[in-house]
N, C-alpha and C positions, 0 to 999 in steps of 0.2 A: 721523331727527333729525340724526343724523351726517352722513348724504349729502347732505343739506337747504342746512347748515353749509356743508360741501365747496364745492358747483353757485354760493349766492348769494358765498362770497368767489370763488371763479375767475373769474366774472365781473366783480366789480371789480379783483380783479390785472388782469387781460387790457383791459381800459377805462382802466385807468392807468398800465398800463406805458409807453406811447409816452409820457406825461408825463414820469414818471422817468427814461428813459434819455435824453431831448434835456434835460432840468435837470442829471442828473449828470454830462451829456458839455459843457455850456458850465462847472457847476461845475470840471470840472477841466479844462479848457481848457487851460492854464500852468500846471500842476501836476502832480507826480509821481503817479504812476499804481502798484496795486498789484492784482493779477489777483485773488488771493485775500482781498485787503480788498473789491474791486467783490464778487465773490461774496456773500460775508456782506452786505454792504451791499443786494443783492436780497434778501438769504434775509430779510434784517430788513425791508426796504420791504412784502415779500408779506406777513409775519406781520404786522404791524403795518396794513396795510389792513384783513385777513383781519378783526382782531381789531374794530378801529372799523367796519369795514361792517355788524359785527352787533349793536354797542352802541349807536354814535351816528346814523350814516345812517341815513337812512329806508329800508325795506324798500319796493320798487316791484318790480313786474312790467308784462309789457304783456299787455292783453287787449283781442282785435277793436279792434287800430291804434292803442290809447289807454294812455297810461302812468295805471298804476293806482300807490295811496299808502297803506300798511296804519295805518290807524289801530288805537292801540290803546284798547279800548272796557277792560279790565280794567287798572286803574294803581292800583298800590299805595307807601304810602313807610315805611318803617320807619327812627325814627330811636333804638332801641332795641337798644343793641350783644347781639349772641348770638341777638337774638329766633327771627331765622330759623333760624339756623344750629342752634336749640336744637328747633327743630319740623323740620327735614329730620333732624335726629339719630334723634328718634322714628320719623319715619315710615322708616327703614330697616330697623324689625321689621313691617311694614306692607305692605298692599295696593300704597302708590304708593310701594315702595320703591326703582324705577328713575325716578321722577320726580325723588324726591331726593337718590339717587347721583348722577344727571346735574348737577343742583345744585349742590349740594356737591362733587365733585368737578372739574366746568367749571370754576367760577368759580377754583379751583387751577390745576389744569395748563396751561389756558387761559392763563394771563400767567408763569408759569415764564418761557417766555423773554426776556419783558421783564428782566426779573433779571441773564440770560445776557447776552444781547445789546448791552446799553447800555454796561456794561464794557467790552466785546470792541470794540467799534464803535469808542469816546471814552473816553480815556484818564481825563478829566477827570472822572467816576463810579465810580476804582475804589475808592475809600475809604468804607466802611462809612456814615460820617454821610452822603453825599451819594445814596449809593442808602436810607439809611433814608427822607430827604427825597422818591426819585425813586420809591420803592413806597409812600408814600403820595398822591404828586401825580399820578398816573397814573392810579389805582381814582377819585381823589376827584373828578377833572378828569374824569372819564367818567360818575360819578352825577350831578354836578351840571349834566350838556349833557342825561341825560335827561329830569332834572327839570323843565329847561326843554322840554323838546319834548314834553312827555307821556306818557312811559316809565315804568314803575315805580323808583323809587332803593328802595337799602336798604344800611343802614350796614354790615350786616353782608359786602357784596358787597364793601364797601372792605376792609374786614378780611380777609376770604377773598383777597382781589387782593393784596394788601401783602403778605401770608406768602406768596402765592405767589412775589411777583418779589425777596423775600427769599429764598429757598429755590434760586430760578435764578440771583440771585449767590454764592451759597453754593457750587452747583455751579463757575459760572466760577471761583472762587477755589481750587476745590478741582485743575478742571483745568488754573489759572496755575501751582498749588504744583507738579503733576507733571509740565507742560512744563519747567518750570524744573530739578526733581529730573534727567528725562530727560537735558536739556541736561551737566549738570553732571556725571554718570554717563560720557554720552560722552567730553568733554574728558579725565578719567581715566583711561580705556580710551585 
């Protein structure tokens, strides 16, 4: 499943990188250049493919010369806040208890770094109400592209998404406060 994850995003990092570096090399064109902001700015371009090539892209492969298109034949929509999250709860005493750890805990760790990242990146999300607004427009803008295409949505996946990318600002604030501590320690010394 994990390796699964891995193979289909490297594929589209690697398909879209030559996009990004000729976009971010005319974006900064006339502009100040910072080595370890580009860094971060791949680390977040790859995570953020990573993350939409397996929520909103369509899943293809090629088979005998022809691009194949995974339909999904099982779609479900829950618009029942907890519903799910209250039935992957149970089943973690349960036969498919690694069905819904994977569950339950993807749909977490999975966008942690959006939390992290948007901060770090643009200055302009580091205040609490605006990443409340950008963990919720983020899970919600992602259920509602599968709804349209066929996917299963479910409210609860918003929920689970939001704490997540709450929880990754949480982290970035925590390591603003101790760059900032560090800093100020040294001046001292």
């Amino acid at each position: 499943m994990i390796e699964q994850f891995l193979q289909s995003t490297a594929a589209y990092c690697i398909i879209l990188t030559p996009v990004y570096v000729i976009a971010r090399f005319l974006w900064l064109k006339n502009k100040k250049k910072s080595f370890i902001r580009e860094i971060v700015m791949l680390l977040f371009f790859f995570y953020s493919v990573s993350i939409f090539s397996q929520t909103i892209i369509p899943q293809f492969w090629i088979e005998n010369g022809h691009i194949k298109v995974a339909t999904h034949t099982y779609r479900s929509n829950n618009l029942v806040p907890f519903a799910t999250i209250s039935a992957y709860t149970e089943l973690l005493q349960g036969p498919l208890v690694r069905i819904a750890f994977y569950n339950l805990a993807g749909n977490v760790v999975l966008f942690i770094p959006f939390g992290f990242f948007i901060p770090l990146v643009w200055r302009f999300f580091r205040k609490w109400g605006k990443m409340i607004i950008v963990s919720l427009a983020i899970p919600l803008f992602i259920e509602g592209i599968q709804y349209f295409i066929g996917r299963s949505t479910d409210i609860d996946d918003v929920i689970l998404n939001a704490l997540a990318i709450l929880i990754g600002y949480l982290l970035y604030l925590i390591l603003a406060w101790f760059s900032k501590f560090m800093k100020n320690e040294q001046k001292r010394l």
